[in-house]
PDB file of N, CA, C and O in Angstrom:
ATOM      1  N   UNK A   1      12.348  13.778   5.828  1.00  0.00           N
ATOM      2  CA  UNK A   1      11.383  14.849   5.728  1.00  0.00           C
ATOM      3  C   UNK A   1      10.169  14.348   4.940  1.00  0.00           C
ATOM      4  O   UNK A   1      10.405  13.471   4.109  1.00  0.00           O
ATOM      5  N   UNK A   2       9.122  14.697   5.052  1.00  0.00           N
ATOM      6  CA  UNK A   2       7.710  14.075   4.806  1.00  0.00           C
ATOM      7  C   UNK A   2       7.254  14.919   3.136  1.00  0.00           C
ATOM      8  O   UNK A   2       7.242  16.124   2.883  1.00  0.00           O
ATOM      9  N   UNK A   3       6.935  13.795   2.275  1.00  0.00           N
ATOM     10  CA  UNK A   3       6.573  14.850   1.123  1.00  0.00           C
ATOM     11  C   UNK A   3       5.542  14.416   0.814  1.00  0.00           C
ATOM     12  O   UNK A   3       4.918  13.416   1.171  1.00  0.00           O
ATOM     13  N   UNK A   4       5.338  15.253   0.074  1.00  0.00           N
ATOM     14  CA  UNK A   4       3.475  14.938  -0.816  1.00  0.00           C
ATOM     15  C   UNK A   4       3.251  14.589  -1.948  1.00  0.00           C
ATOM     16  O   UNK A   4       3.259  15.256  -2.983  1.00  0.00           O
ATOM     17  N   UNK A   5       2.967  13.131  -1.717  1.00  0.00           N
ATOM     18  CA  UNK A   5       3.091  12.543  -3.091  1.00  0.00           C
ATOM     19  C   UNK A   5       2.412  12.955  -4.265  1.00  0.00           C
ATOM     20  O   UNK A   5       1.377  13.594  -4.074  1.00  0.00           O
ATOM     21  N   UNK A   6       2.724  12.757  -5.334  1.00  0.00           N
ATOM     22  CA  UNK A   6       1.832  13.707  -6.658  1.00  0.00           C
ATOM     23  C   UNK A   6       0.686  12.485  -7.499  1.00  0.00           C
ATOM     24  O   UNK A   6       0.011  12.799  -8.479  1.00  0.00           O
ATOM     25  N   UNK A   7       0.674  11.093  -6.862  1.00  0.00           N
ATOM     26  CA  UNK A   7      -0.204  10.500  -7.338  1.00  0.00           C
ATOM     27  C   UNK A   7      -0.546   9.381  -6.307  1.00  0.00           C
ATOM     28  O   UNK A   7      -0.196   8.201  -6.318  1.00  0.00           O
ATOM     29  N   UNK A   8      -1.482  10.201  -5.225  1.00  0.00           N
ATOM     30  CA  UNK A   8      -2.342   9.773  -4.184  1.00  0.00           C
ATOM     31  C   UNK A   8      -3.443   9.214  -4.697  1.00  0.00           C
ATOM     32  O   UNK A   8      -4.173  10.023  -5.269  1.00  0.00           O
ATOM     33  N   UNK A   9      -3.813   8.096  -4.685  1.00  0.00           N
ATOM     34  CA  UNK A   9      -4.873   7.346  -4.461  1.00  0.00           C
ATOM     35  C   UNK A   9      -6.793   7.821  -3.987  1.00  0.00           C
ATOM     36  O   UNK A   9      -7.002   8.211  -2.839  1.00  0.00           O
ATOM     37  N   UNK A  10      -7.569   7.753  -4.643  1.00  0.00           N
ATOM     38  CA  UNK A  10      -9.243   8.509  -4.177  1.00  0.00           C
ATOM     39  C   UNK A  10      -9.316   8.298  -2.954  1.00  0.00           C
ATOM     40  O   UNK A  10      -9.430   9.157  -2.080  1.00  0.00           O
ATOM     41  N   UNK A  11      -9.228   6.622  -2.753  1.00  0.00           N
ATOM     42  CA  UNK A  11      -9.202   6.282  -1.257  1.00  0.00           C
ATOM     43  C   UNK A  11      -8.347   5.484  -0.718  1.00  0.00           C
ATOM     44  O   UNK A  11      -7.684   4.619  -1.290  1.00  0.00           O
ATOM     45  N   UNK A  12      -8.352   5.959   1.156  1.00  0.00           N
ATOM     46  CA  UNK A  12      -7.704   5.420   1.632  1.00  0.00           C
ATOM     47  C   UNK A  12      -6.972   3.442   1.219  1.00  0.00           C
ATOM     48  O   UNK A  12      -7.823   2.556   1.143  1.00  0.00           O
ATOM     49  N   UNK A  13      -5.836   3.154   1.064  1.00  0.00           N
ATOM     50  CA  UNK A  13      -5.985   1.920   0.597  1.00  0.00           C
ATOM     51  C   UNK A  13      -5.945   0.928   1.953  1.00  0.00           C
ATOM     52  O   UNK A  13      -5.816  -0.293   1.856  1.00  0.00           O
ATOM     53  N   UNK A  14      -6.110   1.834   3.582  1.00  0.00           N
ATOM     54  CA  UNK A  14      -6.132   0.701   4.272  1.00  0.00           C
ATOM     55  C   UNK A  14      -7.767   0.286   4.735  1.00  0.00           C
ATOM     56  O   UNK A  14      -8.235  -0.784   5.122  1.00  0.00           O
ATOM     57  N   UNK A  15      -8.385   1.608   4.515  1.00  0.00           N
ATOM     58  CA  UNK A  15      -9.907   1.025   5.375  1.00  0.00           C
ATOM     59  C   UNK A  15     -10.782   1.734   4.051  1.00  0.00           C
ATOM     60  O   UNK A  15     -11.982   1.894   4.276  1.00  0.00           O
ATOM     61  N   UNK A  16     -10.307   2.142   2.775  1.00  0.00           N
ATOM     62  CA  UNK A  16     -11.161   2.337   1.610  1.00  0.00           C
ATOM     63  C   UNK A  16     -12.353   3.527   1.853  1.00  0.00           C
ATOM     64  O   UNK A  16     -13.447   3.327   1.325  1.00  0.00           O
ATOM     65  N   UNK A  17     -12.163   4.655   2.580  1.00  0.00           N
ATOM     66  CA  UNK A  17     -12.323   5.428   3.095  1.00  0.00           C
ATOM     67  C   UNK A  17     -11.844   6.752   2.322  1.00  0.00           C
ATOM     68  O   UNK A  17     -10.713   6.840   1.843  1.00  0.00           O
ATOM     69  N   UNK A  18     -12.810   7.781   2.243  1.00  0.00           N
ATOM     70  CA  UNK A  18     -11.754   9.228   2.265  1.00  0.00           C
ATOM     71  C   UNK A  18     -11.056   9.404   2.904  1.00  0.00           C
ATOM     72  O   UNK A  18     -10.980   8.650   3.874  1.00  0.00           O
ATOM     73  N   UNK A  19     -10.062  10.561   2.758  1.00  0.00           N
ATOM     74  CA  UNK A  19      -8.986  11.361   3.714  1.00  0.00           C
ATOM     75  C   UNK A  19      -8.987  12.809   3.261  1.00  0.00           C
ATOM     76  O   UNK A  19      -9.475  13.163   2.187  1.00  0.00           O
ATOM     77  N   UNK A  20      -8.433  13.606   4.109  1.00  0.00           N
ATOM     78  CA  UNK A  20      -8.636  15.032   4.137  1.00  0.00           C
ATOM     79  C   UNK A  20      -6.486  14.920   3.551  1.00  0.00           C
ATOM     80  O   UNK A  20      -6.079  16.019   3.174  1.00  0.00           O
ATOM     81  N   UNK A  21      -5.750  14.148   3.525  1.00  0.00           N
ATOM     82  CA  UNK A  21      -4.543  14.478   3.227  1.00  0.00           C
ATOM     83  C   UNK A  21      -3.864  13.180   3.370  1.00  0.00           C
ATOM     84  O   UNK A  21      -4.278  12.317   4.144  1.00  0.00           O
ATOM     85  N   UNK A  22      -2.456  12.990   2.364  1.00  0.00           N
ATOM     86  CA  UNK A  22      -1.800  11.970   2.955  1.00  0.00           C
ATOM     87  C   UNK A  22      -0.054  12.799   2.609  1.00  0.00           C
ATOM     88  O   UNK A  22       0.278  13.709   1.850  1.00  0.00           O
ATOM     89  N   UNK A  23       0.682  11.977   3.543  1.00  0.00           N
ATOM     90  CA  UNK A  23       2.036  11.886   3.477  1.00  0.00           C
ATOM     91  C   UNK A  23       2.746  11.386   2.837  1.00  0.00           C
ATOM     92  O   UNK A  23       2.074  10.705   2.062  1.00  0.00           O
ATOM     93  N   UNK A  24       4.398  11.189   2.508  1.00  0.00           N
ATOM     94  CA  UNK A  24       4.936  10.180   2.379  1.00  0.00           C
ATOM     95  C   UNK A  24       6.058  10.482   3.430  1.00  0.00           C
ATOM     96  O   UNK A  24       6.381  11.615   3.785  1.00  0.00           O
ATOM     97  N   UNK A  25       6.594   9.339   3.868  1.00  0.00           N
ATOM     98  CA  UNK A  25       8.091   9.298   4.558  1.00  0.00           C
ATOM     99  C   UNK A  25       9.190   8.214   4.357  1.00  0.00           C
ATOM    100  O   UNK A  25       9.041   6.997   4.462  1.00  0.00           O
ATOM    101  N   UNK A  26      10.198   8.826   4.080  1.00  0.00           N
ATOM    102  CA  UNK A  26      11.823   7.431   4.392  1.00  0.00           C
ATOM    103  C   UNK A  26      12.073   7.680   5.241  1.00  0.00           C
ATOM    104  O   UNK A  26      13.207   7.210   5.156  1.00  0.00           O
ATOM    105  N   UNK A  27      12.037   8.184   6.445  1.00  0.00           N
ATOM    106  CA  UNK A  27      12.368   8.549   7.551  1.00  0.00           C
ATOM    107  C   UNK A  27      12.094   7.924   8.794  1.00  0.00           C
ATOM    108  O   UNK A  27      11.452   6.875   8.836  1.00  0.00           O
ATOM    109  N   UNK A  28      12.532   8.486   9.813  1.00  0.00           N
ATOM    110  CA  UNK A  28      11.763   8.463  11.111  1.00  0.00           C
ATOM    111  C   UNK A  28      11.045   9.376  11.564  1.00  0.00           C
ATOM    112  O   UNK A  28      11.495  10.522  11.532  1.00  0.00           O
ATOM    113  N   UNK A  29       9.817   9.145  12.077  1.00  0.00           N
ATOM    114  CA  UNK A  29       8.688   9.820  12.459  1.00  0.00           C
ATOM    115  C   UNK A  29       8.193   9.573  13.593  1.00  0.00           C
ATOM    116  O   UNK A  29       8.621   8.537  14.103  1.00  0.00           O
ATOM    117  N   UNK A  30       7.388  10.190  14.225  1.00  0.00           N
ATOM    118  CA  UNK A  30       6.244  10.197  15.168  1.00  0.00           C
ATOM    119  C   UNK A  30       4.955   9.997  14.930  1.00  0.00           C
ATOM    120  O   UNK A  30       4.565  10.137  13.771  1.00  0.00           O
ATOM    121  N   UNK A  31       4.247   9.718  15.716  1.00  0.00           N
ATOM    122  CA  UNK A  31       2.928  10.166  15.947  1.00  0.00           C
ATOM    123  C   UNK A  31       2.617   9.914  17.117  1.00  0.00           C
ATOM    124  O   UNK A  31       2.957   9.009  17.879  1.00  0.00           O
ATOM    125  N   UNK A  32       1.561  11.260  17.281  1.00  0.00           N
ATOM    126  CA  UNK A  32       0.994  11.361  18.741  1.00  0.00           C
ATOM    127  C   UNK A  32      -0.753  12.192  18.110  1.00  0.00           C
ATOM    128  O   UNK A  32      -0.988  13.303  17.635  1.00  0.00           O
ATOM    129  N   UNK A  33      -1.419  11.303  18.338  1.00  0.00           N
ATOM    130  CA  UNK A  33      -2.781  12.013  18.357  1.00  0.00           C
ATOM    131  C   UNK A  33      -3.608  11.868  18.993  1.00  0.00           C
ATOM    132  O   UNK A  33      -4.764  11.719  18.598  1.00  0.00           O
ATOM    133  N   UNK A  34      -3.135  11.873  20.482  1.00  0.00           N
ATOM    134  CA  UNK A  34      -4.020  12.123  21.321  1.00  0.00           C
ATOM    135  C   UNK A  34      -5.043  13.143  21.984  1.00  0.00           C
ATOM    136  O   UNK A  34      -5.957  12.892  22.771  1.00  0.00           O
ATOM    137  N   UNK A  35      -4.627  14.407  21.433  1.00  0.00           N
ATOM    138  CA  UNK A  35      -5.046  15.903  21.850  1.00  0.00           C
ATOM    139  C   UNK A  35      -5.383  16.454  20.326  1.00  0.00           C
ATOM    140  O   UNK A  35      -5.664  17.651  20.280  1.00  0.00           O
ATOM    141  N   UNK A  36      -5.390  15.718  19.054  1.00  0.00           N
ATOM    142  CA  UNK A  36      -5.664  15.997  17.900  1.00  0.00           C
ATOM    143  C   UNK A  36      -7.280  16.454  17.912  1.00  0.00           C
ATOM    144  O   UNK A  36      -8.255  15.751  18.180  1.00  0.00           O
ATOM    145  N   UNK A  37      -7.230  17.994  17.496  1.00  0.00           N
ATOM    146  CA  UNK A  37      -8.616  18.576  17.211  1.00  0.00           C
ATOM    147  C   UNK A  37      -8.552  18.114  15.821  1.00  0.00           C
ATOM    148  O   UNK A  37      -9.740  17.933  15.554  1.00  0.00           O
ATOM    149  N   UNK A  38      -7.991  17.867  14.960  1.00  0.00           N
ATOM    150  CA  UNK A  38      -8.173  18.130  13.690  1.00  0.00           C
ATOM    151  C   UNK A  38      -8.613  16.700  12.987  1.00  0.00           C
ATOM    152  O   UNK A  38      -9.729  16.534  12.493  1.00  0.00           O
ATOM    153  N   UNK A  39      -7.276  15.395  13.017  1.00  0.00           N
ATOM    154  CA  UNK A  39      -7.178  14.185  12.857  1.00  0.00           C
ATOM    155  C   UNK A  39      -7.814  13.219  14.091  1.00  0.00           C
ATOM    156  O   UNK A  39      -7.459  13.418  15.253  1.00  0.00           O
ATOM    157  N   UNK A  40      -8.650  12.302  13.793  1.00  0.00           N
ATOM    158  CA  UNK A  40      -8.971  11.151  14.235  1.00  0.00           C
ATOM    159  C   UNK A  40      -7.979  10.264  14.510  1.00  0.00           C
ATOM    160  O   UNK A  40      -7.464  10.007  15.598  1.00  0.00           O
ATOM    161  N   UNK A  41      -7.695   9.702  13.149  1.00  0.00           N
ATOM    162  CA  UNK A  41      -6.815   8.251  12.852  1.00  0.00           C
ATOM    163  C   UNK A  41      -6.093   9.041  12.001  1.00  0.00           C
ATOM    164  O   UNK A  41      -6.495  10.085  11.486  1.00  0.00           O
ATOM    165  N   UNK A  42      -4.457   8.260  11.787  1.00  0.00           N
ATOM    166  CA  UNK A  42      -4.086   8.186  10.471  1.00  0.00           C
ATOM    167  C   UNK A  42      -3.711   6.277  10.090  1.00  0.00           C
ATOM    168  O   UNK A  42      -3.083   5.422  10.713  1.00  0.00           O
ATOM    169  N   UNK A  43      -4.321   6.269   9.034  1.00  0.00           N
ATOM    170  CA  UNK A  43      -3.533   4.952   8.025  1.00  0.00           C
ATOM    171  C   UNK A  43      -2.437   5.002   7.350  1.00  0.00           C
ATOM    172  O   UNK A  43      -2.132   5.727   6.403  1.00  0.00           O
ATOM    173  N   UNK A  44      -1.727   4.007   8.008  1.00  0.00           N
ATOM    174  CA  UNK A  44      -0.018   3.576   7.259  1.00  0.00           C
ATOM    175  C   UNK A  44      -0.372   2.687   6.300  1.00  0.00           C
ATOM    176  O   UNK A  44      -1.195   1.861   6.695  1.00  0.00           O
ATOM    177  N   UNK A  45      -0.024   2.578   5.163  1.00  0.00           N
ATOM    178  CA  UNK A  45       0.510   2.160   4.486  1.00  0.00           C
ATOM    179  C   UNK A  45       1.876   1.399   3.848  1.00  0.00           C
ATOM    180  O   UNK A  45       2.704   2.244   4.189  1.00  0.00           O
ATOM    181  N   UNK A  46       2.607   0.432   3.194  1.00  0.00           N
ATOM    182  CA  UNK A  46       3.768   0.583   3.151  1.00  0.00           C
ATOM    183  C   UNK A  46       3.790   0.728   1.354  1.00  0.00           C
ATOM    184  O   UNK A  46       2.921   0.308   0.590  1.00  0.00           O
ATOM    185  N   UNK A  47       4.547   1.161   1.137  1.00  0.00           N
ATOM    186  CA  UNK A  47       5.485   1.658  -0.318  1.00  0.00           C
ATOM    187  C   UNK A  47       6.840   1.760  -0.876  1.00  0.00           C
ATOM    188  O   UNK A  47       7.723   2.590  -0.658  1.00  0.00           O
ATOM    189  N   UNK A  48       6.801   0.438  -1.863  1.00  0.00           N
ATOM    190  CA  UNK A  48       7.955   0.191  -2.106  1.00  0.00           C
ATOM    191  C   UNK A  48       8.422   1.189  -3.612  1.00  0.00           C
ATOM    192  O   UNK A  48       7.728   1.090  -4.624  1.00  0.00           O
ATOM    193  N   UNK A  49       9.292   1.843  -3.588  1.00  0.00           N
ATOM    194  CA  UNK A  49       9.407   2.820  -4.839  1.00  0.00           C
ATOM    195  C   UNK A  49      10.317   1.778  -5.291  1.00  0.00           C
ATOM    196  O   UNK A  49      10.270   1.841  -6.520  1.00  0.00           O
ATOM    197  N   UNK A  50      11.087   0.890  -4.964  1.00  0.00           N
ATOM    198  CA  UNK A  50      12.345   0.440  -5.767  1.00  0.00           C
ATOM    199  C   UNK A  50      14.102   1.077  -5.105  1.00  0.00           C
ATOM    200  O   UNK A  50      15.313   0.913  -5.256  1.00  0.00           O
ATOM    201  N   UNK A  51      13.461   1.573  -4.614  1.00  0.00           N
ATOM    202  CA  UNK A  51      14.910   2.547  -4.234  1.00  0.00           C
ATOM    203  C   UNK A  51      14.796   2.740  -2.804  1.00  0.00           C
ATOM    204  O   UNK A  51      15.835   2.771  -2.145  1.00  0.00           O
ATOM    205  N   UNK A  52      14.084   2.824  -2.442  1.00  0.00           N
ATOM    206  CA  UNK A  52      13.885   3.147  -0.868  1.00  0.00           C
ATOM    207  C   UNK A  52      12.274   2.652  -0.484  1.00  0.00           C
ATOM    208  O   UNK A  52      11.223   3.183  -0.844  1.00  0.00           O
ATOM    209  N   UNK A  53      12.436   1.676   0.211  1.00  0.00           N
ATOM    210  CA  UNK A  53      10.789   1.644   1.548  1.00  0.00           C
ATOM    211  C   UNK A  53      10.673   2.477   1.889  1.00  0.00           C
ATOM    212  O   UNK A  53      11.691   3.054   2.270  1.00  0.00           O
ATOM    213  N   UNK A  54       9.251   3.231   2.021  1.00  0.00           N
ATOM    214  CA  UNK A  54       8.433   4.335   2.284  1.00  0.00           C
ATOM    215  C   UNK A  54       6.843   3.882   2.803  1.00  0.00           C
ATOM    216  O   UNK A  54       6.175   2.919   2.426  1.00  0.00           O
ATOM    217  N   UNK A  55       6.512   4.913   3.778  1.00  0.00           N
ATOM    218  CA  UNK A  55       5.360   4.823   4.193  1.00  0.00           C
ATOM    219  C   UNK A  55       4.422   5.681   4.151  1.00  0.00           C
ATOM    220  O   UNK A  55       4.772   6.660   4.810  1.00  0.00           O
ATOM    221  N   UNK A  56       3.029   5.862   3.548  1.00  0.00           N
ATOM    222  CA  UNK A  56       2.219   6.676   3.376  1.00  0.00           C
ATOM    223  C   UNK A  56       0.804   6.548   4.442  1.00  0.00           C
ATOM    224  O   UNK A  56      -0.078   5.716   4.655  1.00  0.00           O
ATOM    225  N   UNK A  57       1.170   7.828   4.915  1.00  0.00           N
ATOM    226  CA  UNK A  57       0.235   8.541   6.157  1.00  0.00           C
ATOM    227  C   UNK A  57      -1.074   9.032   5.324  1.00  0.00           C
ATOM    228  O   UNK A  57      -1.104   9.835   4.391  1.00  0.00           O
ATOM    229  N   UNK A  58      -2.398   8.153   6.068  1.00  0.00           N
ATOM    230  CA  UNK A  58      -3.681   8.740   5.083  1.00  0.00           C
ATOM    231  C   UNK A  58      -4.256   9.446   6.400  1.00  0.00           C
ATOM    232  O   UNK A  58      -4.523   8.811   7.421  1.00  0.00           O
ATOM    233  N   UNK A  59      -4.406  10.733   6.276  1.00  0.00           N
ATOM    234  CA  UNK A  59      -5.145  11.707   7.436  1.00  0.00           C
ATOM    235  C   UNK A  59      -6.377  11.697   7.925  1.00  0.00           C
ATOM    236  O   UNK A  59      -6.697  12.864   8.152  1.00  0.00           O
ATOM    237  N   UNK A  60      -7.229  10.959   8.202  1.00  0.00           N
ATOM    238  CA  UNK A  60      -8.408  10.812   8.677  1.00  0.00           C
ATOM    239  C   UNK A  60      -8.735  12.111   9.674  1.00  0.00           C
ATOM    240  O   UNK A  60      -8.314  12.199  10.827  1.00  0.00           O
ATOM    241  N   UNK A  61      -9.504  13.024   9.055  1.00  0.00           N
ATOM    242  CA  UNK A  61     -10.332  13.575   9.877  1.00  0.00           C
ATOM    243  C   UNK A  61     -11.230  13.395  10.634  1.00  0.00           C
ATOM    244  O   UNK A  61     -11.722  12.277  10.481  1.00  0.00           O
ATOM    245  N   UNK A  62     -11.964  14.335  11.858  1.00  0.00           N
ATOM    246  CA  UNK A  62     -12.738  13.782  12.465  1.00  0.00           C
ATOM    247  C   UNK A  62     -14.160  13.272  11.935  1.00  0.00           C
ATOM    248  O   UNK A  62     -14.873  12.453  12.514  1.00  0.00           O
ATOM    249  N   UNK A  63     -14.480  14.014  10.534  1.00  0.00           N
ATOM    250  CA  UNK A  63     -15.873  13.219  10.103  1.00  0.00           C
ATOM    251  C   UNK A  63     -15.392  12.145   9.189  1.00  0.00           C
ATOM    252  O   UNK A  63     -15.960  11.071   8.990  1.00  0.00           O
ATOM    253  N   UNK A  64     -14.369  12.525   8.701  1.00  0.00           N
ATOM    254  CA  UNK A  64     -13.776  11.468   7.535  1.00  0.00           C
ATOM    255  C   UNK A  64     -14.130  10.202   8.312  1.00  0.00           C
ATOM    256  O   UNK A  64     -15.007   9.437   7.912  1.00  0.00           O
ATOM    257  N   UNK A  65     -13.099   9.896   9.963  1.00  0.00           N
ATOM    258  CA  UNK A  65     -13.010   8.260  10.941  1.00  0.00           C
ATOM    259  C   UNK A  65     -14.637   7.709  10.931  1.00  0.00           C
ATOM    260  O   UNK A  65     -15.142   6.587  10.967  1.00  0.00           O
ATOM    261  N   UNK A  66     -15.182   9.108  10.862  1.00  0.00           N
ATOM    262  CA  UNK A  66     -17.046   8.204  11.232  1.00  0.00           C
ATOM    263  C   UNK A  66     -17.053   7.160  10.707  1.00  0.00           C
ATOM    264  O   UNK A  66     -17.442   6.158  11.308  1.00  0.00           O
ATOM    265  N   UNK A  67     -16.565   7.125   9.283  1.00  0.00           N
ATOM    266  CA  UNK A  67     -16.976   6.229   8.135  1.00  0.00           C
ATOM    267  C   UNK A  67     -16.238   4.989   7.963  1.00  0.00           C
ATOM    268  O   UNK A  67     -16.559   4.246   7.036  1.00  0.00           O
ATOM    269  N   UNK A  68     -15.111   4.617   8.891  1.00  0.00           N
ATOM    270  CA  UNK A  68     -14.700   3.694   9.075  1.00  0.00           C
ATOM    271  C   UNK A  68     -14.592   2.669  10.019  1.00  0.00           C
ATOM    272  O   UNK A  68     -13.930   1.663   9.765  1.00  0.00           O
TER     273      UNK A  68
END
């Protein structure tokens, strides 16, 4: 299940960019944003806590992607 990390980063750390939101996941996930009104791109990340590999989803909106 996807949570919200409590110490997110200003900017994106893959293209150094804003984001309108990010994720975290241990899981398995999807993505599909092809019909996305909202999101452009998202940036993965990887994140090692020590205990479990995790990956953090940075939400690129549609004016946010301009900038990258």
């Amino acid at each position: 299940m996807p949570q919200i990390p409590s110490d997110p980063p200003n900017t994106c750390p893959v293209c150094e960019s804003g984001y309108e939101s990010v994720s975290e996941h241990d899981g398995g996930l999807m993505i599909a944003l092809n019909d996305n009104e909202k999101y452009r791109r998202v940036c993965c990340a990887p994140r090692d806590t020590g205990d479990t590999a995790q990956i953090r989803f940075y939400h690129h909106a549609i004016d946010d992607a301009s900038h990258c």
